[in-house]
C-alpha positions as CSV (number, residue, x, y, z in Angstrom):
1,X,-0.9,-10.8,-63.2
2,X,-2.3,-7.1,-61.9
3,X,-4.8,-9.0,-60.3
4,X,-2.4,-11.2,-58.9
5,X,-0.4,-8.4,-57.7
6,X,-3.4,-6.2,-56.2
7,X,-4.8,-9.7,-54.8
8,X,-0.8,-9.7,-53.2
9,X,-1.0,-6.3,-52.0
10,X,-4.5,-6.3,-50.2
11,X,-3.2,-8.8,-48.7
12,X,0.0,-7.2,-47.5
13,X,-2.3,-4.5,-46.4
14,X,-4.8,-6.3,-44.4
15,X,-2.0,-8.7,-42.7
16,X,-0.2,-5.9,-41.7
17,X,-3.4,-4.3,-40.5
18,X,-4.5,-7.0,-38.2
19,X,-0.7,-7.1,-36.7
20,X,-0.9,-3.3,-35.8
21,X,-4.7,-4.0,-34.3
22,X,-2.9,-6.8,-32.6
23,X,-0.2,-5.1,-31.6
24,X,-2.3,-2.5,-30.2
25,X,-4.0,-4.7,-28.0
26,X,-1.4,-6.4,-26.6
27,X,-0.6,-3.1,-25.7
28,X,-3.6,-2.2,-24.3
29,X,-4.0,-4.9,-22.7
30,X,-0.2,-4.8,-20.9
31,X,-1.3,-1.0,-20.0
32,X,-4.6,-2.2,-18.4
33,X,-2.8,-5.0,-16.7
34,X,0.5,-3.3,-15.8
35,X,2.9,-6.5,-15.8
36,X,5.5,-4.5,-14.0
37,X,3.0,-3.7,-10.7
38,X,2.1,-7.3,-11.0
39,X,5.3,-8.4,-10.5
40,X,6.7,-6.5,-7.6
41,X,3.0,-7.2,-6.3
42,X,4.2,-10.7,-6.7
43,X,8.0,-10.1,-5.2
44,X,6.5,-8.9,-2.0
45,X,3.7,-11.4,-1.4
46,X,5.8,-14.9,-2.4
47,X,6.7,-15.1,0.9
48,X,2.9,-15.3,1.9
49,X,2.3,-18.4,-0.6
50,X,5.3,-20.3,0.6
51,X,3.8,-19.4,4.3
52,X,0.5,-20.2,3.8
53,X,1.2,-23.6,1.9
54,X,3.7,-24.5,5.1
55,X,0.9,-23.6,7.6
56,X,-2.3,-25.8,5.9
57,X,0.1,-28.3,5.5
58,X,0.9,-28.5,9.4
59,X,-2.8,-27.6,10.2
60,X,-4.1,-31.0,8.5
61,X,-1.2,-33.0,10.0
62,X,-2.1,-31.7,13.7
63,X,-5.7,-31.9,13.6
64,X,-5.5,-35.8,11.5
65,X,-2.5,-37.0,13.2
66,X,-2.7,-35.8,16.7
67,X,-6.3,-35.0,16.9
68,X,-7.4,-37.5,15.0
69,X,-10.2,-35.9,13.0
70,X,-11.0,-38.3,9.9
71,X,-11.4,-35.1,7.6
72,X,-9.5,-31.9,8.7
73,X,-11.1,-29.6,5.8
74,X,-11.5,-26.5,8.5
75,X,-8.0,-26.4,10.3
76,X,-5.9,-25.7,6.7
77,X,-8.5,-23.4,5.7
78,X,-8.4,-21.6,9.0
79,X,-4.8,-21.2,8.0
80,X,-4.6,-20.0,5.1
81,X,-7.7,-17.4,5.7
82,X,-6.0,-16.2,8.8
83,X,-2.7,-15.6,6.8
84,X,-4.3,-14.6,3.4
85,X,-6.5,-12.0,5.1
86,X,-4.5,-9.0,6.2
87,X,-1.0,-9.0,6.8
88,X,0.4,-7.8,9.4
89,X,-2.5,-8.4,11.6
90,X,-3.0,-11.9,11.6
91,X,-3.4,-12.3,15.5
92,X,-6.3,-10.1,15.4
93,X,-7.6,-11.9,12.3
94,X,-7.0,-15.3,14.2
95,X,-9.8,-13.5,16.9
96,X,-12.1,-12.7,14.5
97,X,-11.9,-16.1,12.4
98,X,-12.5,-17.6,16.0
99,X,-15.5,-14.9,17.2
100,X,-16.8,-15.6,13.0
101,X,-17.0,-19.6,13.7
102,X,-18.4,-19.1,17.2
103,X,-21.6,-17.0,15.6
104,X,-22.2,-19.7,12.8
105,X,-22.4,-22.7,15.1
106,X,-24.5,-20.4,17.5
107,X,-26.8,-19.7,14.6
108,X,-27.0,-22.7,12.8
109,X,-27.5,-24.7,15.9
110,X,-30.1,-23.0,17.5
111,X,-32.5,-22.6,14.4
112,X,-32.1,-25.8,12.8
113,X,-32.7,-27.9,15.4
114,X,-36.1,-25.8,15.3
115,X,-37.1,-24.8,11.8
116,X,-35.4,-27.5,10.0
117,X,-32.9,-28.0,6.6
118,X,-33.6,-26.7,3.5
119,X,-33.1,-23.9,1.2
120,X,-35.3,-21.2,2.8
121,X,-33.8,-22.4,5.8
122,X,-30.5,-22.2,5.1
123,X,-31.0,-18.8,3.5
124,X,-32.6,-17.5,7.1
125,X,-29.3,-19.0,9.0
126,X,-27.2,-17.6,7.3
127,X,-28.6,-14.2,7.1
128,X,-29.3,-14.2,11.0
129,X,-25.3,-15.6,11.7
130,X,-24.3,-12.5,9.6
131,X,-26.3,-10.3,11.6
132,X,-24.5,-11.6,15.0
133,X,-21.4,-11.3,13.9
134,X,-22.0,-7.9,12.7
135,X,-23.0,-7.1,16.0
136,X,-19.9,-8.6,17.5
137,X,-17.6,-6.6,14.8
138,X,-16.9,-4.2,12.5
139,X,-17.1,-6.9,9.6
140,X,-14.7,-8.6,7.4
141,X,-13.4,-12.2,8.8
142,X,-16.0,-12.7,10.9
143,X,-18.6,-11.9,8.6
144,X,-17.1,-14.6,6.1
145,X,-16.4,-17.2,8.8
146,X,-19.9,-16.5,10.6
147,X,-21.7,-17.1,7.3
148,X,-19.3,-20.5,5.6
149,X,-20.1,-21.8,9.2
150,X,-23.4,-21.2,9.3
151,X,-24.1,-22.7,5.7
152,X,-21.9,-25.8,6.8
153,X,-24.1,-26.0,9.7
154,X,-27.5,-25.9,7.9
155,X,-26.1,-28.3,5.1
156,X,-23.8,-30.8,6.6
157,X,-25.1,-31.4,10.4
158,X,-28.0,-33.5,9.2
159,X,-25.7,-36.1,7.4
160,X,-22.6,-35.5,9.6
161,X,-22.8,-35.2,13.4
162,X,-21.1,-33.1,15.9
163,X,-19.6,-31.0,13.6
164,X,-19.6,-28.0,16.1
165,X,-16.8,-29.2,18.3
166,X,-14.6,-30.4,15.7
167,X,-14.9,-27.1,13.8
168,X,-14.0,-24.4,16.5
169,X,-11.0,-27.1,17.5
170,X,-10.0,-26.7,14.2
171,X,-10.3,-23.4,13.7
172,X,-8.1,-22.6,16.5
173,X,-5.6,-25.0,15.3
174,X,-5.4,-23.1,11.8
175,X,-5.4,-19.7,13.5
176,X,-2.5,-20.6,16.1
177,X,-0.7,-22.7,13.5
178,X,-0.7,-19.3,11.0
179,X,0.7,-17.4,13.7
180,X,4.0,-19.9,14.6
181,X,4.3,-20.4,11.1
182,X,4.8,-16.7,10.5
183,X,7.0,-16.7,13.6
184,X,9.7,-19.7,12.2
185,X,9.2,-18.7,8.4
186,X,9.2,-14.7,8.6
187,X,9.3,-12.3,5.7
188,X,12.6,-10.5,5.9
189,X,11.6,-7.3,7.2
190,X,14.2,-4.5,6.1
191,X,14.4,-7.0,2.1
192,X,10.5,-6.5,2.1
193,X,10.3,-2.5,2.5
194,X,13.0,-2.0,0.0
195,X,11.7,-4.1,-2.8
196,X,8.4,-1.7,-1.8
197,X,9.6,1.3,-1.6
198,X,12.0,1.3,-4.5
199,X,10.0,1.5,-7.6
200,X,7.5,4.1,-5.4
201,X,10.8,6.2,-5.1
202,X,11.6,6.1,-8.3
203,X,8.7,6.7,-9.7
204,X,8.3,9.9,-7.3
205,X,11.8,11.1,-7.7
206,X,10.9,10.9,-11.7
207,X,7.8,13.0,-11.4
208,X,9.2,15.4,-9.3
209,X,12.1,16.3,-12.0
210,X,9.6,16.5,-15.1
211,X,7.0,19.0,-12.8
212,X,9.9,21.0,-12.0
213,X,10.9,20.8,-15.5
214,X,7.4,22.0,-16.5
215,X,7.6,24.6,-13.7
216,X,10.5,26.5,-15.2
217,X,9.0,26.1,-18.6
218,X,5.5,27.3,-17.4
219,X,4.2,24.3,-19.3
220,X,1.0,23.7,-17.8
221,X,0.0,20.4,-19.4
222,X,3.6,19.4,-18.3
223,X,2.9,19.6,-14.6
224,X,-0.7,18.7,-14.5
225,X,0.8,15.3,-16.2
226,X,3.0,15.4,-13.1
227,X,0.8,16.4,-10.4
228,X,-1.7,13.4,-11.7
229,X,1.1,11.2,-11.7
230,X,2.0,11.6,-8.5
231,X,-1.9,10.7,-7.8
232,X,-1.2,7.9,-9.5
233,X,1.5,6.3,-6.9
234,X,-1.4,5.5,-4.2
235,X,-1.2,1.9,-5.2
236,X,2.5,1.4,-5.1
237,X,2.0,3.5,-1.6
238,X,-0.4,0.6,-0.3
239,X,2.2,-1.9,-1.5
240,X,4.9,-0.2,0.8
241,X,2.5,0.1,3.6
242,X,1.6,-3.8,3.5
243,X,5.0,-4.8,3.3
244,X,5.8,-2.6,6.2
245,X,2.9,-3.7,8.1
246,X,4.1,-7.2,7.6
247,X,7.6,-6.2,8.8
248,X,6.1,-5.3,11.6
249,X,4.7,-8.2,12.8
250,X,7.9,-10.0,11.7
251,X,9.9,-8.2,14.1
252,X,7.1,-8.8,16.5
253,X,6.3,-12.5,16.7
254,X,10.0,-13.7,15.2
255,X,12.6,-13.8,17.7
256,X,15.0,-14.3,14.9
257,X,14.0,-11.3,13.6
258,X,13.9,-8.8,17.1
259,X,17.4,-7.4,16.3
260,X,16.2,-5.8,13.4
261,X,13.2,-3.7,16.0
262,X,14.9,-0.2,15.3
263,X,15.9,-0.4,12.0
264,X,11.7,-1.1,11.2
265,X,11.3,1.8,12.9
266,X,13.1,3.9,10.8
267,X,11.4,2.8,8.1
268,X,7.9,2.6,9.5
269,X,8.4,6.5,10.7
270,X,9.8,7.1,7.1
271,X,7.1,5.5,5.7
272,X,4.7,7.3,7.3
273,X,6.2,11.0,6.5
274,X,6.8,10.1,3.0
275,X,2.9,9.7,2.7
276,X,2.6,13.4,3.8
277,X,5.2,14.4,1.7
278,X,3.4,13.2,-1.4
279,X,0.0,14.2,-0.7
280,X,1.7,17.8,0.1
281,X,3.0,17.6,-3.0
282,X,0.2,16.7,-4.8
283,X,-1.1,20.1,-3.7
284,X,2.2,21.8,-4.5
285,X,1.6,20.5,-7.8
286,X,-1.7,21.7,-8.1
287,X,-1.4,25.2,-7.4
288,X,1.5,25.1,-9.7
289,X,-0.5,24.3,-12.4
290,X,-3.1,27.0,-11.4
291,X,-0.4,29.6,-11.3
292,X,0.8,28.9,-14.7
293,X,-2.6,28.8,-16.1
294,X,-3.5,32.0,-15.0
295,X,-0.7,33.7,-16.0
296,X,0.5,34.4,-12.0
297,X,4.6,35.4,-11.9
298,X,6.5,31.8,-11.5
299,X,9.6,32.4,-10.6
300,X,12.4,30.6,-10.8
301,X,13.0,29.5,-7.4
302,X,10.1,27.5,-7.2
303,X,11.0,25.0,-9.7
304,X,14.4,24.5,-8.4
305,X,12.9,23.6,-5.0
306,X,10.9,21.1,-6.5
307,X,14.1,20.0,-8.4
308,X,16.1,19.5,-5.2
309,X,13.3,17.4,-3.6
310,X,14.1,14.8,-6.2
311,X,17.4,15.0,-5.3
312,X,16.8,14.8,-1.8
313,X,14.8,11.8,-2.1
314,X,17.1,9.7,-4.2
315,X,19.8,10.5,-1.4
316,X,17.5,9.7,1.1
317,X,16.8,6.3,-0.8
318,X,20.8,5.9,-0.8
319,X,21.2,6.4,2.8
320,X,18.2,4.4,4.1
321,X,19.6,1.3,2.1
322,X,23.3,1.4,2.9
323,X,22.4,2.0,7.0
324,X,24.6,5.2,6.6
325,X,22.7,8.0,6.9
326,X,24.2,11.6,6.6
327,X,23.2,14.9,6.2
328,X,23.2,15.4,2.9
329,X,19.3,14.6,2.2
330,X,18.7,17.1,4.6
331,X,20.6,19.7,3.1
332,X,19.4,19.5,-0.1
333,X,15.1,19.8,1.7
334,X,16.9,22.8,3.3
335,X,17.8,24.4,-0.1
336,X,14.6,23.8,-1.5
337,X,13.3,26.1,1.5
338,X,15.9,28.3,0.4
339,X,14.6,28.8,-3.1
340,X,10.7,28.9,-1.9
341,X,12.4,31.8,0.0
342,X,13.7,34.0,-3.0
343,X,10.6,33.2,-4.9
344,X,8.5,34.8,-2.4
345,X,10.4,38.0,-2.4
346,X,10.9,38.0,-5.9
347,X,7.2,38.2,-5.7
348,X,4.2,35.5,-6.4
349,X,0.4,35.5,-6.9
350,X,-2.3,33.5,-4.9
351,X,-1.6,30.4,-6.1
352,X,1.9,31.2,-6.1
353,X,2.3,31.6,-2.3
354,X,0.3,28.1,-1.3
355,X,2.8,26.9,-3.5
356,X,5.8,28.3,-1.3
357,X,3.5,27.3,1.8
358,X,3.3,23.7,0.5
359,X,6.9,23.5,0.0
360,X,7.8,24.3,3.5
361,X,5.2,21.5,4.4
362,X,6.8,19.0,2.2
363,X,10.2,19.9,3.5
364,X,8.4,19.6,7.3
365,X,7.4,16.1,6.4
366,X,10.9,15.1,4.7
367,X,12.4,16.2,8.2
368,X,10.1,14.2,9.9
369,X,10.9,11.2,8.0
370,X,14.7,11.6,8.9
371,X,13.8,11.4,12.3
372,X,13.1,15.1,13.9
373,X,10.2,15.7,15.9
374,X,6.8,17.9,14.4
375,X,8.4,21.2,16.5
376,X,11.7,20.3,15.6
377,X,11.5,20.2,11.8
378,X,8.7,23.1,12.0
379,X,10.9,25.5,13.9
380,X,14.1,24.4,11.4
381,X,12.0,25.3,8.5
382,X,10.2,28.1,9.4
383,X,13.8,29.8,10.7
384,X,15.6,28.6,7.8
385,X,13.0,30.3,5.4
386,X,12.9,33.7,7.3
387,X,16.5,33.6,7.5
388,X,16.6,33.4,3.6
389,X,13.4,35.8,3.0
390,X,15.7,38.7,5.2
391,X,18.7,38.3,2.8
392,X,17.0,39.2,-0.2
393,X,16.4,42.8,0.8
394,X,12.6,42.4,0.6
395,X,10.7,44.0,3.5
396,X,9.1,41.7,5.9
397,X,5.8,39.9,5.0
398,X,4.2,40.1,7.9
């Protein structure tokens, strides 16, 4: 019966065991994966399936139906490559598919007719196409196109026949079918920034509050965690450049979609500032961290500006989604300025003062976001900040 018992337990033990490794791995595993970026990754890029799937679909049925080509393999492909690679820039990627197939056929053409099929053959075609269309570009689709054409070329044109023709006619059915598809099915360009930008926001707005947090603590772990978080967001930054790249096009090549012209580019310029913003406060961050770690005078003006730049972006996020913008985001960037003002007549160390120096940068970008010009929001800042450095009492810096 003890044996029975201890035979009961170990097996308790090693059950439960395997269900915490398990556990752990799962958890590992969802860590290394990161479900949640996969599916805003997937939010923002549904649009692309459904347009891609439309546009081979029409591709085949032009080129078979109209064109009458017994097996249309190049035009859906062409349409789906020109759509799949780069968004937002699929007329120039139409070109380059075009300039890609082009090179191939030259290629292939040329030097089979003269050294033959056959491995080592096919190997030199290909090799040579890539070379040309390196010549004729910077890379990318015309490489891929200039070398799948040429390896069509070197294996297919001895058992098939006048492949050349039929390939750049489909090619420029797939490219110019990609495009009108994009123009009559086109991502909804103010929907696809906010489903961007809103986890990037809250994300930053979150990192913000726990480095100012660690700030007034002088916890230096604390805001190095922060300051590498915020290094973290560059992926979730890419995702809101994409969609707003895509936007752009939308509001380019849709007519149904011209009305919507200046509200992209209040988000495009926004988009574009908030990118300063973060890498400035990535610096701000750093030198925080510096300061704290070697014992410089933090005081405590410096985490309360970082404090209010939280705030200021979630208003900012508030005001860009409801289309009712105030000045309330820009008050609170102001008071940050404010509070890098006391701290640097209360009196800060090296790292201290590129702290204060990066805040008025980060408030300079924020500006900039909101729509002031570089001299505009420089002169706002840098006046707004002497005018706070004078009340303290402090004798002038300079």
């Amino acid at each position: 019966m003890a044996a029975g018992e201890r035979n009961g337990s170990w097996a308790r033990s090693a059950a439960g065991s395997a269900r915490d490794r398990i556990a752990g791995t799962v958890a590992a595993l969802s860590v290394r994966v990161d479900w949640r970026e996969r599916r805003r990754t997937l939010e923002l890029y549904a649009i692309l399936a459904v347009q891609a799937g439309v546009a081979a679909a029409l591709a085949w049925w032009v080129a078979h139906n109209l064109l009458h080509h017994p097996s249309p393999v190049f035009a859906p492909t062409a349409a789906v490559g020109t759509i799949a690679a780069a968004i937002g820039r699929r007329t120039r990627r139409t070109v380059e598919l075009l300039l890609g197939v082009l090179a191939g056929l030259l290629v292939g053409d040329a030097l089979i007719a003269v050294i033959g099929t056959g491995p080592w053959q096919t190997g030199t075609v290909v090799t040579l196409a890539i070379l040309l269309a390196l010549s004729l570009s910077r890379g990318g689709q015309v490489v891929t196109q200039a070398g799948g054409t040429a390896v069509l070329i070197a294996t297919l044109a001895p058992v098939q026949r006048g492949l050349e023709v039929p390939r750049i006619v489909d090619a420029v059915i797939g490219g110019v079918t990609a495009v009108v598809v994009v123009a009559v099915l086109p991502v909804n360009p103010v929907r696809i920034i906010q489903r961007a930008a809103r986890p990037l926001f809250a994300a930053l707005i979150e990192h913000l509050h726990d480095a100012a947090d660690g700030i007034s603590r002088s916890d230096y772990p604390a805001v190095t965690q922060a300051r590498d978080a915020l290094s973290g967001l560059d992926p979730q930054l890419k995702l809101l450049k994409d969609a707003v790249s895509g936007a752009g096009e939308a509001v380019a090549i849709s007519p149904a979609r011209w009305h919507r012209r200046k509200e992209f580019e209040h988000y495009e310029r926004g988009t574009r500032y908030l990118a300063l913003a973060i890498r400035g406060g990535q610096e701000m961050l750093r030198r925080a961290a510096t300061a704290i770690r070697d014992d410089e005078p933090v005081p405590s003006g410096l985490a309360a500006a970082v404090h209010y730049f939280g705030d200021a972006l979630a208003l900012l996020q508030v005001e860009a989604e409801s289309g009712r913008p105030t000045d309330r985001s820009e008050q609170l960037i102001l008071k940050a300025v404010d509070r890098a003002a006391e701290a640097y007549a209360e009196g800060v160390g090296f790292s201290g003062s590129v702290v204060v120096a990066q805040i008025r940068t980060v408030a300079t970008d924020l500006l900039r976001s909101l729509g002031c010009d570089e001299q505009e929001a420089s002169d706002v800042i840098r006046k707004r900040f002497d005018a706070r450095y004078e009340t303290t009492g402090q004798p002038d810096p300079t």
